[in-house]
Each structure stands twice: as structure tokens, then as C-alpha cells.
KEKE-3310 file (N, C-alpha, C; in steps of 0.2 Angstrom, whole numbers, plus 5000, padded with zeros to 4 digits):
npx = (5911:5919:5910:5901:5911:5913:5900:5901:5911:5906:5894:5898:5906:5896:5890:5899:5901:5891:5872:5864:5859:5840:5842:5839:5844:5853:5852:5839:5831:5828:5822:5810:5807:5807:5797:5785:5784:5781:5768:5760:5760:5752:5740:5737:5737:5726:5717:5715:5710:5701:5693:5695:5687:5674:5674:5675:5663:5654:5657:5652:5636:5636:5639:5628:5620:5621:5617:5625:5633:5646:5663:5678:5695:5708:5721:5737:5753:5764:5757:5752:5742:5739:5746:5736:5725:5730:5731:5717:5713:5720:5716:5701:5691:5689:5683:5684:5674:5660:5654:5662:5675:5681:5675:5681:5695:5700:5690:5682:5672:5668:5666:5655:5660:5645:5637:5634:5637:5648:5655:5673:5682:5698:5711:5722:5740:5739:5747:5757:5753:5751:5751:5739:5735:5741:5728:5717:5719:5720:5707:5697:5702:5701:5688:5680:5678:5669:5657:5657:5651:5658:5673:5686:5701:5719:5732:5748:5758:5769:5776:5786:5777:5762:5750:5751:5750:5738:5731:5737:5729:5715:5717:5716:5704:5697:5698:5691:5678:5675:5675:5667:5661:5657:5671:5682:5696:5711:5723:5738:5752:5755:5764:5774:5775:5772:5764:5752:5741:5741:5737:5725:5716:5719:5710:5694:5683:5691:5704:5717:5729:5737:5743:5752:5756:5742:5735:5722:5712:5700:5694:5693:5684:5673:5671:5669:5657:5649:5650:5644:5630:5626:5625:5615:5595:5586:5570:5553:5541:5522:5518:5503:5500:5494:5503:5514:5523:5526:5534:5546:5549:5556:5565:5576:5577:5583:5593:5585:5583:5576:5561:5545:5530:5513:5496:5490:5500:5514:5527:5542:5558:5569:5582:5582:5585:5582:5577:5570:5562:5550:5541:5535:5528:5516:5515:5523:5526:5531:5544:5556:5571:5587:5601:5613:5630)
npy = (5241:5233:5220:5231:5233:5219:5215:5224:5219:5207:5210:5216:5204:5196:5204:5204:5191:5188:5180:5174:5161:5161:5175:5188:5187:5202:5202:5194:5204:5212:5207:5204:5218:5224:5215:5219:5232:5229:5222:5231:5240:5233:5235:5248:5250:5240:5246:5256:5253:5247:5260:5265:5258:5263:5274:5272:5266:5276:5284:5277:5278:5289:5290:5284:5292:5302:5298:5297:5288:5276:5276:5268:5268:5256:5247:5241:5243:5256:5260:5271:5279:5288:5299:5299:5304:5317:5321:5321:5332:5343:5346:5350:5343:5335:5337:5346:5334:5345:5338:5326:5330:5335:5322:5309:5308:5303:5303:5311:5325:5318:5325:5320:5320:5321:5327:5323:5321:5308:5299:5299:5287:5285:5272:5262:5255:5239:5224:5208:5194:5197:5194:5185:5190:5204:5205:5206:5215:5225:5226:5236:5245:5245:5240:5248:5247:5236:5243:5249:5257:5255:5249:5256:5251:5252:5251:5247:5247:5247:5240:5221:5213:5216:5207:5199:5207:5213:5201:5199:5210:5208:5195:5200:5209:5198:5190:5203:5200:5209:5205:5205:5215:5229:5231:5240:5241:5250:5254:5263:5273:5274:5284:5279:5266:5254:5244:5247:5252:5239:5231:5236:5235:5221:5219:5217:5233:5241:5254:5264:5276:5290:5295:5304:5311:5314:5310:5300:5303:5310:5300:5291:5298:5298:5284:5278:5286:5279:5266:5267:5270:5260:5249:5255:5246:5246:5250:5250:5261:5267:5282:5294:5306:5316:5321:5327:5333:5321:5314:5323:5323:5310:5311:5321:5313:5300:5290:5289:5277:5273:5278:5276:5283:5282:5280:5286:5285:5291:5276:5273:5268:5268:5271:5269:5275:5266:5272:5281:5276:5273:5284:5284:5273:5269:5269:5260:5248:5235:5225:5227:5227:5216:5226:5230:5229)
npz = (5707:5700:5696:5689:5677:5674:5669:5657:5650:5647:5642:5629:5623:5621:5612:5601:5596:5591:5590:5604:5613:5616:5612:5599:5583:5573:5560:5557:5568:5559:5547:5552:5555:5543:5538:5545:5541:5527:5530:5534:5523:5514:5520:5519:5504:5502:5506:5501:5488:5492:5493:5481:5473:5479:5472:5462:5457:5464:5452:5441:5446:5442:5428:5422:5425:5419:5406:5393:5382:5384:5381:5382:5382:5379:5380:5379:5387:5382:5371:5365:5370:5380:5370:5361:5367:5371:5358:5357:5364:5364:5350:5352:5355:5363:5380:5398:5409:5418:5427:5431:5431:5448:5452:5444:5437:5424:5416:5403:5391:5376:5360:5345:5327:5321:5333:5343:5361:5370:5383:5386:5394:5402:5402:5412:5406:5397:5405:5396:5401:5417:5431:5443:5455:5453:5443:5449:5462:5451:5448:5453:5445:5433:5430:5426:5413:5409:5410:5397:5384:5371:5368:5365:5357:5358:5347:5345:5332:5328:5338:5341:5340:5338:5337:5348:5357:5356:5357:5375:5380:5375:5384:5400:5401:5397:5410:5419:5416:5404:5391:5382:5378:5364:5356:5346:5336:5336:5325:5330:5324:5313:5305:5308:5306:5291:5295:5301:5290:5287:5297:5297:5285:5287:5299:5301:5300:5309:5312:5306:5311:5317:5334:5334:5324:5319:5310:5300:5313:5311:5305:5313:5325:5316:5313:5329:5331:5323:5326:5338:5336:5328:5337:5343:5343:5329:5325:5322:5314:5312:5308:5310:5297:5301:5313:5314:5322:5329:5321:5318:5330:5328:5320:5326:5340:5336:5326:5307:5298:5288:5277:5272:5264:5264:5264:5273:5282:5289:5285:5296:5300:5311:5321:5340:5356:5370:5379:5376:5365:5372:5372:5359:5358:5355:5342:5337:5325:5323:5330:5341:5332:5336:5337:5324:5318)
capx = (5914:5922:5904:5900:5917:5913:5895:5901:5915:5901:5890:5904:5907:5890:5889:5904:5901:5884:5867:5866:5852:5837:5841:5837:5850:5852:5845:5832:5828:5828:5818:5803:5804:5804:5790:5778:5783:5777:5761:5758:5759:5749:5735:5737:5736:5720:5711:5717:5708:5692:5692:5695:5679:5669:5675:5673:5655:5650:5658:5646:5632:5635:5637:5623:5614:5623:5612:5628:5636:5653:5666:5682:5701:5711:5728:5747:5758:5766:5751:5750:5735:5743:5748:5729:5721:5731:5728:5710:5711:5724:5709:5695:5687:5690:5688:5685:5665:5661:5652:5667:5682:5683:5675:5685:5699:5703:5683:5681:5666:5671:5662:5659:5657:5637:5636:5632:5643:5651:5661:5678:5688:5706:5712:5729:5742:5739:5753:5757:5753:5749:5748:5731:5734:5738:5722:5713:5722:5717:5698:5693:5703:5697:5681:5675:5678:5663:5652:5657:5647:5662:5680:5692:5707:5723:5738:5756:5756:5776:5779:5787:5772:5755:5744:5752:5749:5731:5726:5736:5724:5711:5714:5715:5700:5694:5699:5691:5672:5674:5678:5660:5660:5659:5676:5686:5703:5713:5731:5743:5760:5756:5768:5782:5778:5768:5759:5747:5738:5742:5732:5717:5715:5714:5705:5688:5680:5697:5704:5724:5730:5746:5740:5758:5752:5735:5735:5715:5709:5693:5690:5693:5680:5667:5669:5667:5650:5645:5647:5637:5622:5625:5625:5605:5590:5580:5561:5548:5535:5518:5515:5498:5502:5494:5508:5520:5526:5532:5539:5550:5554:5560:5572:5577:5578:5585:5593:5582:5587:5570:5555:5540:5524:5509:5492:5485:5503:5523:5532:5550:5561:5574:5586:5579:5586:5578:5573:5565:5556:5544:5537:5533:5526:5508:5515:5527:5521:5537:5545:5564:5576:5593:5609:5619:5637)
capy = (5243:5227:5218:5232:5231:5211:5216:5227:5215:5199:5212:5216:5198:5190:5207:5202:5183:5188:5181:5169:5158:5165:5180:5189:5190:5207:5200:5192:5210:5216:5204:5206:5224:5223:5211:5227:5238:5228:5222:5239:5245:5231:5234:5254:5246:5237:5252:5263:5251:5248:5266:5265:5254:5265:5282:5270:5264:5283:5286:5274:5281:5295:5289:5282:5297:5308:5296:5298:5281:5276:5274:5267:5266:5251:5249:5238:5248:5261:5259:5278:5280:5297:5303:5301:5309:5322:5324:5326:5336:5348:5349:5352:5338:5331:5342:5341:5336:5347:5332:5323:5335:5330:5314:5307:5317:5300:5305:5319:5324:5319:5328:5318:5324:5320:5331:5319:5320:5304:5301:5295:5287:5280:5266:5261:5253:5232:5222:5201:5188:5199:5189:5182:5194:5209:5206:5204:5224:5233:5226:5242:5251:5243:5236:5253:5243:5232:5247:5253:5252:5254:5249:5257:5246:5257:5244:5250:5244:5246:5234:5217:5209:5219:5203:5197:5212:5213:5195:5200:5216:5203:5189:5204:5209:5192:5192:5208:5201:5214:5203:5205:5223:5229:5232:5245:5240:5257:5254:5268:5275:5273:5288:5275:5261:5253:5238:5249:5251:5231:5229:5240:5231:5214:5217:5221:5239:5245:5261:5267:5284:5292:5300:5308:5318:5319:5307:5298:5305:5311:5291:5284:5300:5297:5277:5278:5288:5275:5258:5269:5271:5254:5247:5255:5242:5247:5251:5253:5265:5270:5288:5297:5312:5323:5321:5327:5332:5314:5315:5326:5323:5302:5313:5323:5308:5296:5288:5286:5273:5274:5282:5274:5288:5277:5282:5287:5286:5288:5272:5275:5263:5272:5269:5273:5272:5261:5278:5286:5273:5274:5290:5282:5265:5264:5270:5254:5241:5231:5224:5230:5223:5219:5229:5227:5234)
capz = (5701:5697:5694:5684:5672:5672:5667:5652:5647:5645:5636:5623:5620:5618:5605:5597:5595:5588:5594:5610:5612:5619:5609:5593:5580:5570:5554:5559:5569:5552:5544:5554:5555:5535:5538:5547:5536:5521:5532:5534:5515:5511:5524:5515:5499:5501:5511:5495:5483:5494:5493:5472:5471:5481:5469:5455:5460:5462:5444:5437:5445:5440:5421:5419:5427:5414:5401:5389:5380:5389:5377:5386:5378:5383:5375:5382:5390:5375:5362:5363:5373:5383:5364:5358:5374:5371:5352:5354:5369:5360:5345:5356:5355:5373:5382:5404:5410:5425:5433:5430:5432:5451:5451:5439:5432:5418:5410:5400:5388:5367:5353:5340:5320:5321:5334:5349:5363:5372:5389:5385:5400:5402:5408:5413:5402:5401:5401:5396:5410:5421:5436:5446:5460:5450:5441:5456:5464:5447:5445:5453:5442:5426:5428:5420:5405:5411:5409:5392:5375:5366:5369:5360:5359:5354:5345:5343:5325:5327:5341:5337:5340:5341:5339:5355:5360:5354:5365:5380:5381:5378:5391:5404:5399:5401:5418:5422:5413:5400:5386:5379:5376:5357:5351:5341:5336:5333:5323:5329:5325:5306:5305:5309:5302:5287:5298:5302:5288:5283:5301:5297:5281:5288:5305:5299:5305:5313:5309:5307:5313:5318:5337:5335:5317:5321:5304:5304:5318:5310:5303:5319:5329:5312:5314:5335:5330:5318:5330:5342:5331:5325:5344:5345:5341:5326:5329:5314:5317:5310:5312:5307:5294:5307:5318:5310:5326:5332:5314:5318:5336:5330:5317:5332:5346:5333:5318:5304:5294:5281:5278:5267:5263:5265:5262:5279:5287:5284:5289:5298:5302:5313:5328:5345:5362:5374:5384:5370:5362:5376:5371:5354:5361:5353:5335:5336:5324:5322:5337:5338:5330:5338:5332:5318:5316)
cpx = (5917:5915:5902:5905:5915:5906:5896:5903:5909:5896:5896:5904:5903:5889:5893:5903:5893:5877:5868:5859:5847:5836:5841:5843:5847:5849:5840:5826:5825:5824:5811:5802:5802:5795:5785:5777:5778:5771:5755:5757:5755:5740:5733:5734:5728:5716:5711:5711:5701:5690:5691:5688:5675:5669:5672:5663:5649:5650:5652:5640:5629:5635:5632:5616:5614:5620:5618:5632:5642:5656:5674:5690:5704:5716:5735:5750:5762:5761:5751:5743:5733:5740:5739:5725:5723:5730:5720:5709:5714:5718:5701:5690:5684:5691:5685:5678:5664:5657:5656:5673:5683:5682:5679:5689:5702:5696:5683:5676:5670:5665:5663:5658:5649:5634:5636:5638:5642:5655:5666:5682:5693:5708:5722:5730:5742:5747:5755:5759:5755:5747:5741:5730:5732:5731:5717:5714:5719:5712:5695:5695:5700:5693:5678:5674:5673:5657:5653:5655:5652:5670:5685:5699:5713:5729:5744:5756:5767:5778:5782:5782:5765:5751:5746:5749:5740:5728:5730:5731:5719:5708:5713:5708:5693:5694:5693:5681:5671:5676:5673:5660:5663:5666:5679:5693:5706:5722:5736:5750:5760:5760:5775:5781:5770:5762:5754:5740:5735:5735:5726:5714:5713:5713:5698:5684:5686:5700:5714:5723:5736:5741:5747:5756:5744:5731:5728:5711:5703:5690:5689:5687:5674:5668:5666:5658:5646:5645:5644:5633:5619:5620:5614:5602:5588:5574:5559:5542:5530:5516:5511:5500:5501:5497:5514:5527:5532:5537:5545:5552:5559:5567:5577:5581:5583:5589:5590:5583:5583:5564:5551:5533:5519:5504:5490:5491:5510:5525:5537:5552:5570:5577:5586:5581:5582:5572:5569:5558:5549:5538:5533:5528:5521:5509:5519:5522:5526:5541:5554:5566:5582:5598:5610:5623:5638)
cpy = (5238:5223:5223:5231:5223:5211:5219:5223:5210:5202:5211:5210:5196:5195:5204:5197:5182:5184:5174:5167:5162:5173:5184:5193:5198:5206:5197:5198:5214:5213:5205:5213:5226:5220:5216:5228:5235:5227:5226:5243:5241:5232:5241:5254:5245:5241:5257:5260:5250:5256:5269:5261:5257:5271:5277:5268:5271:5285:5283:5275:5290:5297:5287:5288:5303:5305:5295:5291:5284:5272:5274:5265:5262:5251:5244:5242:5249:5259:5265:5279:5288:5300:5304:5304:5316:5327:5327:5330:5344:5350:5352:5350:5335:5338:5340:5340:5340:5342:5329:5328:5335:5323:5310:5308:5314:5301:5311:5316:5324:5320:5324:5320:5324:5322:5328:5318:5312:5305:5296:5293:5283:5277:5264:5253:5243:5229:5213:5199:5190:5195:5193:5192:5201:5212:5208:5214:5226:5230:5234:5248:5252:5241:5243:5252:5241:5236:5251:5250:5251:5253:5250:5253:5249:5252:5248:5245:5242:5243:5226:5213:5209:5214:5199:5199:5213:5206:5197:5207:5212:5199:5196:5207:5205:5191:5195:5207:5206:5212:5201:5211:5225:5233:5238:5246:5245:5254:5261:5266:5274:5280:5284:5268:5259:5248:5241:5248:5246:5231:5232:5237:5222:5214:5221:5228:5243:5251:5262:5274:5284:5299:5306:5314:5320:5314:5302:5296:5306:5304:5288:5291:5298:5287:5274:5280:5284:5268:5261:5266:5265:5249:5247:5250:5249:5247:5253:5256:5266:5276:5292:5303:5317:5324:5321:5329:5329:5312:5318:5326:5314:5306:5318:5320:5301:5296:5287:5284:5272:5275:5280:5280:5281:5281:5290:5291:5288:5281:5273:5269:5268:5267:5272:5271:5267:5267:5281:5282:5272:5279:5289:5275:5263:5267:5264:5247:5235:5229:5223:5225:5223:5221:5225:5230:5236)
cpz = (5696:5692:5687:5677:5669:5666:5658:5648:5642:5638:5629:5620:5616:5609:5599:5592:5592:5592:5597:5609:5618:5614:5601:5589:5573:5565:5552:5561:5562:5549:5547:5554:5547:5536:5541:5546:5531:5522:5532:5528:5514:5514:5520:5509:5497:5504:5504:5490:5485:5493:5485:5471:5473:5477:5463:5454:5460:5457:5438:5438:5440:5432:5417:5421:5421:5408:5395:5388:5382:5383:5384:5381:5385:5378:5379:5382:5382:5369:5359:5365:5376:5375:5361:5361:5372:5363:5353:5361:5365:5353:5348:5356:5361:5376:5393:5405:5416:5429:5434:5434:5441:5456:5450:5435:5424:5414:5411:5393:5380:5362:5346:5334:5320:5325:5342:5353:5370:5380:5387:5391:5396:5404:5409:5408:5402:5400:5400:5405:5415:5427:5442:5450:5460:5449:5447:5461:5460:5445:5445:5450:5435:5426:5424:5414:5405:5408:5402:5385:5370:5369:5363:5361:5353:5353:5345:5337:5324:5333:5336:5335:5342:5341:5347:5362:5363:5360:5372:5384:5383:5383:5396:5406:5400:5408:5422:5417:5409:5394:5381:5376:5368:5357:5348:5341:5330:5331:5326:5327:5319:5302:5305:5306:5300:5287:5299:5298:5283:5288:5299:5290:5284:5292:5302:5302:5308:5309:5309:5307:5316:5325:5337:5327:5316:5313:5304:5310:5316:5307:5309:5322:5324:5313:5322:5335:5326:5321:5334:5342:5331:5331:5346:5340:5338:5327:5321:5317:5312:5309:5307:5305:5298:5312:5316:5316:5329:5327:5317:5324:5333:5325:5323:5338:5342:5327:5311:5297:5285:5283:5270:5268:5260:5263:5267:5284:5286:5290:5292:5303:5305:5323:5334:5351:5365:5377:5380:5366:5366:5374:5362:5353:5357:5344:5331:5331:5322:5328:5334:5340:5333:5334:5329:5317:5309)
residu = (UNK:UNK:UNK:UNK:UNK:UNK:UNK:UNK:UNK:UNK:UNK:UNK:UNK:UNK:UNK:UNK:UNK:UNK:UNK:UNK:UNK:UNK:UNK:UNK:UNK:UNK:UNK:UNK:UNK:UNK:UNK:UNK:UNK:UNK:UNK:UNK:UNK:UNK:UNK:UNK:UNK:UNK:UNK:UNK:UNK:UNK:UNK:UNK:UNK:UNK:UNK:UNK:UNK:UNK:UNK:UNK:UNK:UNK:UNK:UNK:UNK:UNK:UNK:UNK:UNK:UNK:UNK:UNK:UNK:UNK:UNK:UNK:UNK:UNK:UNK:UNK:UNK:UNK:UNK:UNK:UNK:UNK:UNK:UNK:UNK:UNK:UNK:UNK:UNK:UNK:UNK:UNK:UNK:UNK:UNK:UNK:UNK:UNK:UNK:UNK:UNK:UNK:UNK:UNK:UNK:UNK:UNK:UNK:UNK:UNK:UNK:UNK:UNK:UNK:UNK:UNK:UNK:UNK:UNK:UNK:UNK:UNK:UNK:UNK:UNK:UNK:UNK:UNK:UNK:UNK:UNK:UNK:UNK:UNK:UNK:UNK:UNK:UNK:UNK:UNK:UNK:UNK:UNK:UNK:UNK:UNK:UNK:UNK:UNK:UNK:UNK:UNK:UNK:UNK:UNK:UNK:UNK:UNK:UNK:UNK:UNK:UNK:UNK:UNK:UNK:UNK:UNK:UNK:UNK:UNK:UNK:UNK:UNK:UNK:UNK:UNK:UNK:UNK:UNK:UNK:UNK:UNK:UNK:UNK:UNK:UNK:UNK:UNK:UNK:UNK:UNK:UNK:UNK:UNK:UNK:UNK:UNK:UNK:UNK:UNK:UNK:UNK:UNK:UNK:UNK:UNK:UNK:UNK:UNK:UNK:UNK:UNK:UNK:UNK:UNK:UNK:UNK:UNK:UNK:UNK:UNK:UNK:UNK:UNK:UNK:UNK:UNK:UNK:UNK:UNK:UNK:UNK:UNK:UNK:UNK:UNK:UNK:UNK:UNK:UNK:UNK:UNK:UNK:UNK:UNK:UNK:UNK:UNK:UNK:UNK:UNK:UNK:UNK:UNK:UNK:UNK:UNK:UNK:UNK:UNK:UNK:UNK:UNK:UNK:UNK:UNK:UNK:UNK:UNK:UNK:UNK:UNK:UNK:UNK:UNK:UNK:UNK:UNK:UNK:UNK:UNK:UNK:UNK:UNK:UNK:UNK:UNK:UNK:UNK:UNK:UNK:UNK:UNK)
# end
């Protein structure tokens, strides 16, 4: 009885007196059980994101299977990205794709004025000096940018500092090899303040709008439809009067930019996907020209 009492006394002590060599002190125990836990979110983490690259990777089969131009919005945390989504969704512009709807629940299909419909995805908010690592976690959430003919890029026009704003979007962008991709610098909040339509004046081709009053929204869905267009190579064609046919399928399949009556033939100088000009190949007497915005 006595040994056990001596036995209990000693533990008491050493507890008291805190850790004895040999053995592991309370906060130390703590530190390493912290340390698991985080081992363990981070091993979660990286499983979650291999798994983000392998949904993103089917999303991009899957867009180029749908043949439809990928327009992508990109924006610095509070530009109003949400607010514009919800505009043209609330018009009935955007509305969900059923390829898409749950593949990918940030693409949905956008109607534009010229009748042609687009996939618009969304990207999450960027923010300044974004460190490496970060970059390096959201590729597989952004690189959808990589794939997109157009990047809409939405500014908070009432920030203190949108052009800071405008390159940290940028560099991130650069990061993420997607800082090739044509462009579309959209002003918002021109509802709240006057910079907006300072900046749309001096960035050349950009648009202001207010996505909170719905304020050029049809400039900015008619100027998305017109860098499209702009994006396709021109092709010049010969086509024999007796085909009036393929006449009418290049006004159909194309843009047609002009149209010369020749003797024999009409000339047409029109904008033709890649996939289409095929079906016109031996009428080609001009070798396409690259885009012009």
C-alpha cells in the first residue's frame, strides 16, 4: 500500500514540476499533434486539387467538344464579377448549359445580340502579390483562362487604385501562362463613380457599365460579339454563280466582310472558322489572313 502511495506521490510531483527528461512536455504534445492535423489537411488539400485538375481537364474536353468560343471573366477580389453574373443571368442571357450544369456549375451558355451563343465561365476573385505557392494550389482552378478566346477582365473603377489593380490581375495571369489571351477590359460601378467612363476612354476597345444598374450591358454583350468575329482569320473566296448554294451557306457559316460580282463569279471576302473553311477549300483563292481587332 505504502509502495503504491510512494508510487502515486512521485507521479504527482514529476506532473507538477512539469516534464522530466526522457519525457514529453505538454506543449511540445501539442505541437506535434497540431503538426498531424495540418499534415493531414494538407495531404487532403493536394488530393482535393489533383482531383480539381482532373474535373478541369474533362471541362475542357468537353468545351472544345461543344465547338462553342470560351469567353472567361477574370476580375480582383470585389470588381463586381458575382454582380455581373447575376445581371445577365437575371436578363436571360446566361442562362445554365446542360452539358455543363454538372460538370461545371461556374460555365453556363451566354446569348449574344448576333444571335451566336458563347460559354461564359468564372473564375475566382485575384488578389495583389499573391504568393508563389498560392499560385502554384489555384492553377487548376484558373488555368481555364489558358483556354479562353476571350478574357473578359472586370475593374472596380471605384477602387483607390484600379490600374494596380488591372496589373495585379495581370501578373497572376502571367503566372498562370494566360497572359497572351485577347483581352476585354470591362470598367464597372460607373453608377458610383465617374472614373469609369474616364477609363473606357483611355483604354482603347474597353467598355463601362454599372453591373448593379444593368447601365452598358448591351455595349459590353455587342463589343464581346464583335472581338469574337474580329479573333476569326479572313478568307477570300471565288464562288461560280451556279453555286449559289455555297453563297449562301458562307453567309450562314460566316461573317462576310465583302462581296465583289465578277463576271463568271461573286468574290467574298468573309470570316470563316478554321472548321468550316474546309468545306470551301477549292473555292479559296487568297490565303487567310490573320485577325484584326
Amino acid at each position: 500500500g505504502r509502495a503504491l502511495s510512494q508510487q502515486g506521490s512521485s507521479g504527482g510531483a514529476a506532473g507538477a514540476s512539469g516534464a522530466r527528461i526522457g519525457t514529453r512536455g505538454p506543449g511540445e504534445t501539442q505541437l506535434e499533434v497540431d503538426r498531424r492535423r495540418l499534415v493531414r489537411r494538407i495531404h487532403k488539400l493536394e488530393s482535393q486539387l489533383r482531383e480539381i485538375a482532373h474535373t478541369r481537364n474533362t471541362q475542357r474536353k468537353a468545351r472544345r467538344r461543344s465547338q462553342l468560343r470560351n469567353v472567361v471573366i477574370v476580375g480582383y477580389t470585389n470588381a463586381g464579377k458575382s454582380t455581373l453574373l447575376n445581371r445577365l443571368t437575371d436578363s436571360g442571357v446566361l442562362v445554365e448549359d446542360r452539358l455543363f450544369a454538372t460538370l461545371d456549375p461556374t460555365t453556363r451558355r451566354l446569348q449574344l445580340p448576333g444571335g451566336e451563343s458563347v460559354l461564359l465561365t468564372d473564375t475566382v476573385g485575384f488578389v495583389r502579390k499573391l504568393p508563389h505557392q498560392l499560385v502554384e494550389a489555384f492553377k487548376s482552378t484558373l488555368e481555364v483562362a489558358n483556354d479562353a478566346d476571350l478574357l473578359v477582365h472586370v475593374v472596380d473603377s471605384a477602387a483607390v487604385d484600379p490600374e494596380a489593380q488591372i496589373e495585379a490581375v495581370r501578373d497572376v495571369l502571367g503566372e498562370i501562362g494566360a497572359d497572351e489571351r485577347p483581352e476585354l477590359l470591362v470598367f464597372n460601378k460607373s453608377d458610383a463613380s465617374p472614373e469609369a467612363a474616364r477609363f473606357a476612354e483611355r483604354f482603347e476597345g474597353s467598355v463601362a457599365i454599372s453591373a448593379a444598374t444593368g447601365e452598358g450591358i448591351d455595349a459590353l454583350l455587342a463589343t464581346i460579339g464583335a472581338r469574337l468575329r474580329s479573333l476569326v482569320p479572313a478568307v477570300e473566296l471565288e464562288i461560280p454563280y451556279d453555286r449559289g448554294d455555297l453563297i449562301a451557306a458562307i453567309h450562314r457559316s460566316g461573317e462576310v466582310l465583302s462581296s465583289t460580282a465578277g463576271e463568271l463569279s461573286m468574290r467574298i471576302r468573309a470570316r470563316l472558322e478554321a472548321s468550316e473553311v474546309g468545306r470551301f477549300e477549292e473555292f479559296v483563292v487568297a490565303p487567310v489572313s490573320p485577325a484584326v481587332g
